[in-house]
N, C-alpha and C positions, 0 to 999 in steps of 0.2 A: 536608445530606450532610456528615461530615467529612471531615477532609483524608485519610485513611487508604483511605476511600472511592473518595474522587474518586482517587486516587495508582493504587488496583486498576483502576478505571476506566479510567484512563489507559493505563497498563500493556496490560489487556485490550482496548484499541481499540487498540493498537500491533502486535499479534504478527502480523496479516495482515501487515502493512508491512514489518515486521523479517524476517521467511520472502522476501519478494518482494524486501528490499535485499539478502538474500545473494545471489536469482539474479541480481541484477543488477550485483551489486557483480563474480562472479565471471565474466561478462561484458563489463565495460568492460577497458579496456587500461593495465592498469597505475594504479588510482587512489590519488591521493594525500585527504591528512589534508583541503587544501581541498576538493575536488571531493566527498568522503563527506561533507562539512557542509553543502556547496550542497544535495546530492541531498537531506540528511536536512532541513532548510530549505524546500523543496520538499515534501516529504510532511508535514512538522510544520504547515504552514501550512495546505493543503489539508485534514488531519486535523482542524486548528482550525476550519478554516472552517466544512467539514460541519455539524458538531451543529446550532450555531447556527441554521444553514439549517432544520433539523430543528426544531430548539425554534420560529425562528420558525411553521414548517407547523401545528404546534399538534397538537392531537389529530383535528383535521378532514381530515389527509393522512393519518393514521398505519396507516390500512388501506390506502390504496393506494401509500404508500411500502413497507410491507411485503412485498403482494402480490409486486413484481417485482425489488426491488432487488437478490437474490442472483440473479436472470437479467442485469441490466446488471452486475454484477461477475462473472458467471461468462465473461459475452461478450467482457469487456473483460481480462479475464485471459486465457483461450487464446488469443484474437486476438495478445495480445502475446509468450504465451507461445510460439503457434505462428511469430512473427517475428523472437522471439532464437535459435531454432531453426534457421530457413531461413537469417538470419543468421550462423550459424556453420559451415551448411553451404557455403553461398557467399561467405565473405568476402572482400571485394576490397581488397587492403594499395594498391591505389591510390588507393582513393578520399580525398577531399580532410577536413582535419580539419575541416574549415567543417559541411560537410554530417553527419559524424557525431555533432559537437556539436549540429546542432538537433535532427536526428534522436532524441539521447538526450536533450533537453529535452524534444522532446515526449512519449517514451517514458514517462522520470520522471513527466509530470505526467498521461500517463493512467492509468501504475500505480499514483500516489499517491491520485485519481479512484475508480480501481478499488477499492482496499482501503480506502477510507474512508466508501463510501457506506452501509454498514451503521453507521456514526456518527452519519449523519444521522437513522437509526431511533432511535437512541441518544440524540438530542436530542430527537426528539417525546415520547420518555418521561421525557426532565427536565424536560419542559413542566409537568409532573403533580410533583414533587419540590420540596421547597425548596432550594431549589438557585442561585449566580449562576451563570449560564449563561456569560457570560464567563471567569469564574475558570476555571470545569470544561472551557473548550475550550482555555486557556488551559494547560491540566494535561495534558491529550488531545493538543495541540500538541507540548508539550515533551517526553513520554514519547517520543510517533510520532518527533520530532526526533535523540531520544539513540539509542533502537531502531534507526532506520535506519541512521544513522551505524557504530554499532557494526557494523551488518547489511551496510556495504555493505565496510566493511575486513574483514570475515570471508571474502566471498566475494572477495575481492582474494586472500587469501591463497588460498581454494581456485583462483582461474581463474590464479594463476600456477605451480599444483602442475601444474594438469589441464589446462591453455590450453582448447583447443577446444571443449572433452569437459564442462568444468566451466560453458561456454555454453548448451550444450546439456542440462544436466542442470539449469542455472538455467531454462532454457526452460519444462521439465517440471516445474518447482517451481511456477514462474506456472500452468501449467495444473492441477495438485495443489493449490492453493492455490484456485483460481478451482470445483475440484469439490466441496471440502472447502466452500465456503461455500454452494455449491448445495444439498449435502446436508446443510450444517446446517439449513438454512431449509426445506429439502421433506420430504425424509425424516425428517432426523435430530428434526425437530422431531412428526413420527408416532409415534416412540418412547418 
């Protein structure tokens, strides 16, 4: 595979992530340049991770990672989506920063979870490719890495235009994003 390849690759295993950092970005409270790196750090690594997982499964998972993997990213997307939602319809300005930082760790790392698990298909099919599987998750990493980041300062910008409103319209992005993957994998792939 050359590097042109793997860079599209990359690129095209990022846009779930990139879609899902803006609603998140426009959600959190005020993020700064650090916190979009950690976030994007967190989905680059998990992005990395995936494939590999994948490459390892080999071709002997590849039907039953397919079978179901845009049902756990679609579960895992409205679940979240449905929780930055209820989240901005009840937010409470008292609760403690402690709690909302784990909170949004573990948020990050089930969104990054979520939009990456279709990578891990992605890996069982560079099983079959000449290809370093390393290098390529490596590429897959750093794209999902830069995408986020940029994705989560985007929506910074939209949740301090929109405050509430731009929470809740991230919410419905996770859920638009989590359908979009349902139906590429059920239907969209009937067509």
């Amino acid at each position: 595979m050359n590097p042109l390849s793997l860079l599209m690759l990359g690129l095209a295993m990022s846009t779930d992530a990139f879609a899902a950092a803006i609603a998140k970005g426009a959600g959190l409270n005020r993020p700064g340049l650090t916190q979009a790196l950690k976030i994007g750090a967190i989905f680059g690594i998990v992005e990395a991770i995936t494939p590999v997982i994948g490459w390892l499964l080999g071709s002997l998972a590849a039907e039953q990672i397919d079978s179901y993997d845009h049902w756990i990213a679609f579960a895992l997307l409205v679940g979240l989506g449905i929780h930055a939602i209820h989240g901005a319809l009840t937010h409470n300005d008292t609760a403690t920063e402690d709690v909302a930082k784990e909170r949004s760790l573990w948020s990050t790392a089930l969104t990054g979870l979520a939009t990456s698990i279709d990578a891990m298909a992605v890996g069982v099919g560079l099983a079959f490719v000449d290809v370093n599987i390393l290098v390529a998750a490596l590429v897959i990493g750093a794209c999902t890495f830069v995408m986020v980041t940029i994705g989560i300062m985007a929506g910074k910008a939209l949740g301090n235009v929109f405050g509430r409103r731009a929470e809740i319209a991230g919410g419905i992005v996770l859920i638009a994003v989590g359908a979009i993957i349902l139906y590429e994998h059920t239907l969209g792939a009937a067509v």
